[in-house]
C-alpha positions as a Markdown table, in Angstrom:
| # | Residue | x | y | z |
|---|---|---|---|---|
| 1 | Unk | -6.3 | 24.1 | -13.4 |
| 2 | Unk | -5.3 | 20.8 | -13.5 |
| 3 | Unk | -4.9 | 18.1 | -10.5 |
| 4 | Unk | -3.9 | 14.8 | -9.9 |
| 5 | Unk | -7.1 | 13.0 | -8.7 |
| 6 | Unk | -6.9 | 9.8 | -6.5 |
| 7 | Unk | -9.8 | 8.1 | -5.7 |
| 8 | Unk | -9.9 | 5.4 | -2.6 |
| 9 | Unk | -12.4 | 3.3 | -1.1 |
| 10 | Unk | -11.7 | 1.6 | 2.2 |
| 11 | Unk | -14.0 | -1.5 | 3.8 |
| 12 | Unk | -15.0 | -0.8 | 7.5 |
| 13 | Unk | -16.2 | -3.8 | 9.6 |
| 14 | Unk | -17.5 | -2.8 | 13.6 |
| 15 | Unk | -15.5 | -4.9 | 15.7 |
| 16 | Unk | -12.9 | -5.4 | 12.9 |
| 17 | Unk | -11.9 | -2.4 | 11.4 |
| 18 | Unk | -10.3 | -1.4 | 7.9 |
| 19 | Unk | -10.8 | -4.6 | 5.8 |
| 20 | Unk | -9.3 | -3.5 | 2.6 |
| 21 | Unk | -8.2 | 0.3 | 1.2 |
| 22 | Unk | -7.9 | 0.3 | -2.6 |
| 23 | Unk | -7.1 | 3.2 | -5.1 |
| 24 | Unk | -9.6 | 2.9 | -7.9 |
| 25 | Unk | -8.3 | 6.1 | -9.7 |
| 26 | Unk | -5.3 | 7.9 | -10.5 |
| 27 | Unk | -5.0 | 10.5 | -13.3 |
| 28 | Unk | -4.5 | 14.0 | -13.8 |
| 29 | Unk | -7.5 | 16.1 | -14.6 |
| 30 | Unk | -8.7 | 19.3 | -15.5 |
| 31 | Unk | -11.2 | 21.0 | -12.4 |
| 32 | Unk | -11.4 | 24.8 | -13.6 |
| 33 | Unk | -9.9 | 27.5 | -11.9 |
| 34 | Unk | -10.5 | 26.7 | -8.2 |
| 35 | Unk | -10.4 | 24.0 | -6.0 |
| 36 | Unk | -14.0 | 23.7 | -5.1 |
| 37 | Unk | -15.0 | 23.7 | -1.5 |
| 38 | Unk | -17.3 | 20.4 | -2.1 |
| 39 | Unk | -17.5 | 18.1 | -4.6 |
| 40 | Unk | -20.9 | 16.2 | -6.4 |
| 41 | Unk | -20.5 | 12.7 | -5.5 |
| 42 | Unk | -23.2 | 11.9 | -8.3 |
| 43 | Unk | -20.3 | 9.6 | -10.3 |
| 44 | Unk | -20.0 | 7.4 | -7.0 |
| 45 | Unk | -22.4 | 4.5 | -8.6 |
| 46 | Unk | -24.5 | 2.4 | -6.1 |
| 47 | Unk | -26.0 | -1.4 | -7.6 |
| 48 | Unk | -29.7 | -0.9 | -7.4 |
| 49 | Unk | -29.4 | -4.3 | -5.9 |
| 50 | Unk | -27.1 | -3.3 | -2.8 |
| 51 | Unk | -28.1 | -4.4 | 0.4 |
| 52 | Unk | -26.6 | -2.3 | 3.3 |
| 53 | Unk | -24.9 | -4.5 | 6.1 |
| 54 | Unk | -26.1 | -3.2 | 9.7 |
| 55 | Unk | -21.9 | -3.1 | 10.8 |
| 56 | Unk | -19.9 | -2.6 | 7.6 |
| 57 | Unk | -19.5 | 0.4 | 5.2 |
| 58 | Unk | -17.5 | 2.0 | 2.6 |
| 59 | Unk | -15.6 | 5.6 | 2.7 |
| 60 | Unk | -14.7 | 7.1 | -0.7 |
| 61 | Unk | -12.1 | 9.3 | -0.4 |
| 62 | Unk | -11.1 | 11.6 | -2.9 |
| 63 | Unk | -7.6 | 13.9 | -3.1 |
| 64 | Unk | -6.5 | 16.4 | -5.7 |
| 65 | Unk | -2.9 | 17.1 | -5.3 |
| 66 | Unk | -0.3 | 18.7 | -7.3 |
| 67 | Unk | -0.5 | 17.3 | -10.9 |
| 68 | Unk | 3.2 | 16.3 | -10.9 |
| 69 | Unk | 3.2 | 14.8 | -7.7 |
| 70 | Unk | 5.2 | 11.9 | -6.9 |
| 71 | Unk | 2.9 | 10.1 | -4.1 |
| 72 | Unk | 5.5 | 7.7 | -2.9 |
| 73 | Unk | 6.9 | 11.2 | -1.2 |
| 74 | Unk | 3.7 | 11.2 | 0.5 |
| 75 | Unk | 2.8 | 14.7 | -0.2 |
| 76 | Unk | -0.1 | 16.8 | 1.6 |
| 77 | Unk | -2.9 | 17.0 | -0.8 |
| 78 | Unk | -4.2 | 20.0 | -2.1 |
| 79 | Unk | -7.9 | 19.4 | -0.3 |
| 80 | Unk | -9.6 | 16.1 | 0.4 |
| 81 | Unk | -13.5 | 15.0 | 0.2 |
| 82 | Unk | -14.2 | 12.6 | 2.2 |
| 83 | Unk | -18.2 | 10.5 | 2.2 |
| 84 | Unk | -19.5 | 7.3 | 3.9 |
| 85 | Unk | -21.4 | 4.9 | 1.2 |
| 86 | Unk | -24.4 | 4.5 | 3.6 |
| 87 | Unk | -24.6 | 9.0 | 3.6 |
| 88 | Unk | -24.8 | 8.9 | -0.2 |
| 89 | Unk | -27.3 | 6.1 | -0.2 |
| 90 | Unk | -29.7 | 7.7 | 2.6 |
| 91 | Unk | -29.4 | 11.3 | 0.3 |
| 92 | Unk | -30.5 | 9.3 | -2.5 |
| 93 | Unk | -33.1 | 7.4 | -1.3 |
């Protein structure tokens, strides 16, 4: 089966808010024959060098939708995954 994939990360500041939401991919890919219920978030890369910020984090979001979507429709998406940066860095630590 294939999907169009659209990765997006967003900046969240307490007191603040969003501070930026940026798609960093867009592409159609091949996922087997199911949309999975989870996904592996092992791809997401972290710097060994990152130090957390006490009020800020990041949420990747990820969205399969129809592979011949048109997103300026704004069409539902198939499923969405959705994971704080500071979750995936306390799961790997």
């Amino acid at each position: 089966m294939k999907v169009r994939e659209v990765i997006k990360i967003a900046g969240w500041v307490d007191g603040n808010g969003w501070t930026y939401k940026q798609t960093i991919f867009d592409e159609v890919v091949e996922i087997g024959d199911i949309i999975p219920d989870e996904i592996d978030w092992d791809w997401y890369e972290i710097p060994d060098d990152y130090e957390p910020r006490d009020l800020e984090d990041t949420l990747i979001t990820v969205e399969y939708y129809d592979e011949d979507a048109d997103l300026s429709d704004y069409p539902k998406p198939l499923t969405t995954y959705k994971v704080w940066e500071s979750v995936l860095i306390e799961e790997r630590q």
